[in-house]
N, C-alpha and C positions, 0 to 999 in steps of 0.2 A: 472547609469548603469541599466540596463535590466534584472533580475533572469526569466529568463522563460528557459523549458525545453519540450520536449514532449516526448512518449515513446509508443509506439507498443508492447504489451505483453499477456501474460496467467496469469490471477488470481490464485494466488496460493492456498487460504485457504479464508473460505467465512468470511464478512468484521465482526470485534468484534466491539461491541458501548459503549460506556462509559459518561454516562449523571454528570456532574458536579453538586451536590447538590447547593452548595453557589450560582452558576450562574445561573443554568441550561443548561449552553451551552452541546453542545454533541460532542463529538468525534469518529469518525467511521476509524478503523486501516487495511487496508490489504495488502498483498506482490503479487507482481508483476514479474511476471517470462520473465524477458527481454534475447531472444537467441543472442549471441553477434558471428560472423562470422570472422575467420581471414583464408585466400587464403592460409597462412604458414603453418595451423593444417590443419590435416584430420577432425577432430571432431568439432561440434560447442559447445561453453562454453554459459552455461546459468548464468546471472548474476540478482542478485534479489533485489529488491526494496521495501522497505516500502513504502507506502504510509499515508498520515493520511487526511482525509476531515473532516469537521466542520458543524454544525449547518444545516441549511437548504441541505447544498450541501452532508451533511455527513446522512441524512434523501432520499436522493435521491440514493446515494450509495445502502445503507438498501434495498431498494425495486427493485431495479435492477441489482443488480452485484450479481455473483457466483462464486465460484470456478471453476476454469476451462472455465470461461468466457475469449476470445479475445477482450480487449480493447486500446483503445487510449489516453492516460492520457496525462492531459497538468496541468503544476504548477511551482511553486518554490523550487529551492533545499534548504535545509534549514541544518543546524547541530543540534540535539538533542545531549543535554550533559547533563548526572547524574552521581551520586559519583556511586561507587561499592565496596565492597571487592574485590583486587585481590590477592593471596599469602600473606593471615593478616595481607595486608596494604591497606588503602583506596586509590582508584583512581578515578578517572576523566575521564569517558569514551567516547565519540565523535562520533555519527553514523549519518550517511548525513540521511536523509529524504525527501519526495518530499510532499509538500505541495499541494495536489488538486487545483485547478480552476475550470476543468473541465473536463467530457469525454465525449469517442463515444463509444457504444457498435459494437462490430466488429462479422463478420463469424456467426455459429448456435449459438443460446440459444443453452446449455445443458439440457440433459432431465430430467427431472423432479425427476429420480429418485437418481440424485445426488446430488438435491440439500438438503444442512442441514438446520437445525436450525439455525437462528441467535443467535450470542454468545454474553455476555457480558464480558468483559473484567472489573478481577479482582481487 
């Protein structure tokens, strides 16, 4: 079988990195604001996506994606599961994921004066 996906969207919030001491690999985390259309509703529902990219490709993220950037993202869906507290009992929580491959920057660069600092995640 085949995990490939693609997606048309708005960056939500600019990408967080997170460098692996033991490996050094790097992880670059950002959400993707996919407008999803249905002819039934008046209103279109906006549906949001993680994304996470890795190492080289997660170093390439960093230097070109913003919030509020139009991109085209191609990857694999993937399921992220960690424990949690829910109502003090631990659970087993399940959140899809899209694993980068690839994008295309889409429509303007935003200007300059929104773009932040890159974050690192905690």
């Amino acid at each position: 079988m085949n995990n490939q996906c693609s997606f048309v969207g708005h960056v939500g919030k600019d990408p967080e990195s997170q460098t692996f001491d033991d490996t050094g690999n790097q992880l670059v985390k950002f959400s993707l604001a996919v407008k999803e259309y249905s002819s039934k509703e008046d209103e279109d529902k906006t549906l949001w996506l993680d994304v996470e990219a890795w190492n080289g490709l997660a170093e390439r993220v960093l230097n070109t994606i913003t919030k509020g950037r139009e991109i085209v993202i191609f990857g694999k869906l993937a399921i992220n599961a960690y424990s949690k507290e829910v109502n003090g009992a631990p659970a087993e929580i399940k959140k899809p994921v899209i694993k980068l491959t690839s994008f295309h920057l889409c429509g303007r660069k935003p200007s300059a004066q929104t773009r932040t600092h890159k974050r690192k995640l905690a």
